[in-house]
C-alpha positions as CSV (number, residue, x, y, z in Angstrom):
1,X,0.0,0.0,0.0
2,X,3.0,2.3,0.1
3,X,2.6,3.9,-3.0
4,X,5.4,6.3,-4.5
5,X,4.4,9.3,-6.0
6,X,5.5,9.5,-9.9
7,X,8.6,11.8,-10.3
8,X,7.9,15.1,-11.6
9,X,8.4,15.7,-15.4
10,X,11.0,18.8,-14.8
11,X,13.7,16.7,-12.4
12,X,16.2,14.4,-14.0
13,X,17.0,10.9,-13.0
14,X,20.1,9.8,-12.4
15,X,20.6,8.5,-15.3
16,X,20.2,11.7,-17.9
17,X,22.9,14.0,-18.7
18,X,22.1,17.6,-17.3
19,X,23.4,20.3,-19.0
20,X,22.8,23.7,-17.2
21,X,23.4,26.9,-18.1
22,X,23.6,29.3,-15.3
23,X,22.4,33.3,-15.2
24,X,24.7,35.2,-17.3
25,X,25.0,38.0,-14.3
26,X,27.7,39.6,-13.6
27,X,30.2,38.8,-10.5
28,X,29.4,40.1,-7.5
29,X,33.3,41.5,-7.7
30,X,32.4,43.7,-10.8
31,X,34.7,41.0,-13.0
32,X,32.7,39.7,-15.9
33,X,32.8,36.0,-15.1
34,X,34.3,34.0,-18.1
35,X,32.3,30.8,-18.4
36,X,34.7,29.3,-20.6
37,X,37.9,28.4,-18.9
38,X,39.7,28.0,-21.8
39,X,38.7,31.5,-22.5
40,X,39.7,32.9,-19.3
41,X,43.0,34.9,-19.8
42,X,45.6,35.3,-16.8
43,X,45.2,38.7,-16.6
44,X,41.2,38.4,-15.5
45,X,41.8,36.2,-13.7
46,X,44.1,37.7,-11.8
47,X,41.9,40.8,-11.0
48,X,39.2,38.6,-9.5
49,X,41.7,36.6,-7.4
50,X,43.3,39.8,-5.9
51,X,39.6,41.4,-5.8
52,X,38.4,38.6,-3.6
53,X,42.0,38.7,-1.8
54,X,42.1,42.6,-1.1
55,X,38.8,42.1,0.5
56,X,39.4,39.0,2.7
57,X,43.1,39.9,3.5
58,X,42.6,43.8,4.1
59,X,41.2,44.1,7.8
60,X,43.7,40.7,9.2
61,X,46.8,42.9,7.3
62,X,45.8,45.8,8.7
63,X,45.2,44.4,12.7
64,X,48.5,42.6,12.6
65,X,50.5,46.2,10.6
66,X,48.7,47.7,13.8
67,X,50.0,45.5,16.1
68,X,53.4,45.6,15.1
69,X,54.6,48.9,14.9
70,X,52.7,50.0,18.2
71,X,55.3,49.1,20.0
72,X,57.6,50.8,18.2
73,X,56.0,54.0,18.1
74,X,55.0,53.8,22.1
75,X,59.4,53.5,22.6
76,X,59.6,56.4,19.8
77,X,57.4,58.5,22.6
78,X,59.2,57.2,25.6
79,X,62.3,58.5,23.5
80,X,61.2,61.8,22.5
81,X,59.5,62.5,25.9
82,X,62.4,61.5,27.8
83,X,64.7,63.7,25.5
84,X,62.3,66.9,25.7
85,X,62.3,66.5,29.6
86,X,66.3,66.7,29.7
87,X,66.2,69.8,27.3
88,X,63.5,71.3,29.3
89,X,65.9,70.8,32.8
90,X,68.9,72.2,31.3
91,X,66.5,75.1,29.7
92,X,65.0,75.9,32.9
93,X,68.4,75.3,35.2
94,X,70.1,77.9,32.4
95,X,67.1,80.5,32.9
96,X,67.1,80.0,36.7
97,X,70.7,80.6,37.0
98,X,70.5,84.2,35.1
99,X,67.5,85.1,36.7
100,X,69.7,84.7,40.5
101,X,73.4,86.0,38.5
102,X,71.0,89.0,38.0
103,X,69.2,89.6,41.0
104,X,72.8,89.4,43.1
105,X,73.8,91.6,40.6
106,X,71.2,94.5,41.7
107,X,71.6,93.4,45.3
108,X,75.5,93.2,45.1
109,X,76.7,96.2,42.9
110,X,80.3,95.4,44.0
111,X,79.8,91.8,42.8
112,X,80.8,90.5,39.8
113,X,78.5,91.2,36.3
114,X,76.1,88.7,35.3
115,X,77.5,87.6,32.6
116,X,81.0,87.1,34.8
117,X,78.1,84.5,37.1
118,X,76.9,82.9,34.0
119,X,80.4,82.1,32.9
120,X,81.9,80.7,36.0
121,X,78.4,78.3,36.4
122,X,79.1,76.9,33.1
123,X,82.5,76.4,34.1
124,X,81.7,74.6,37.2
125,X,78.8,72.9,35.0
């Protein structure tokens, strides 16, 4: 009583040869696809493997470009900051040391000049 249902007319058996022609759309890449792969030339093919590469391999090249010269620019800082902070010492000692060979100067006139003070601190620098 189990009774199979006849096959519809439209599918194929196993047996028949199937010859299919898909939709003649364009790629989703923008690449015409070549149906024929004898007809498909290195250059084309080419673009669409790149295409589909550029697109896969962008965001991981990206993260891992990222990741490597971080460290290197966070020692470039450390560097530069490190450096500024030494010329910003000597800067400041210079400034702080003409501001006092001037004020003994006014306080002192018998003293030697500022520029005499200025002089013998780099000396002893």
């Amino acid at each position: 009583m189990n009774s199979v249902p006849p096959a519809p007319e439209s599918v194929p058996m196993l047996t028949e040869v199937v010859h299919w022609a898909p939709s003649a759309g364009p790629d989703p890449l923008g690449v015409p696809l070549r149906r024929d792969a004898a007809a498909a030339d290195e250059a084309t093919l080419t673009e669409r493997v790149l295409a589909t590469l550029q697109c896969q391999i962008g965001p991981a090249l990206d993260a891992r470009l990222h990741a490597a010269i971080a460290p290197a620019l966070a020692r470039a800082a450390e560097q530069v900051v490190h450096e500024t902070r030494l010329a910003l010492v000597r800067t400041l000692r210079d400034l702080v040391a003409g501001a006092v060979a001037q004020e003994l100067a006014r306080s002192l006139p018998n003293a030697a000049s500022p520029a005499e003070l200025a002089s013998d601190d780099q000396r002893l620098a």
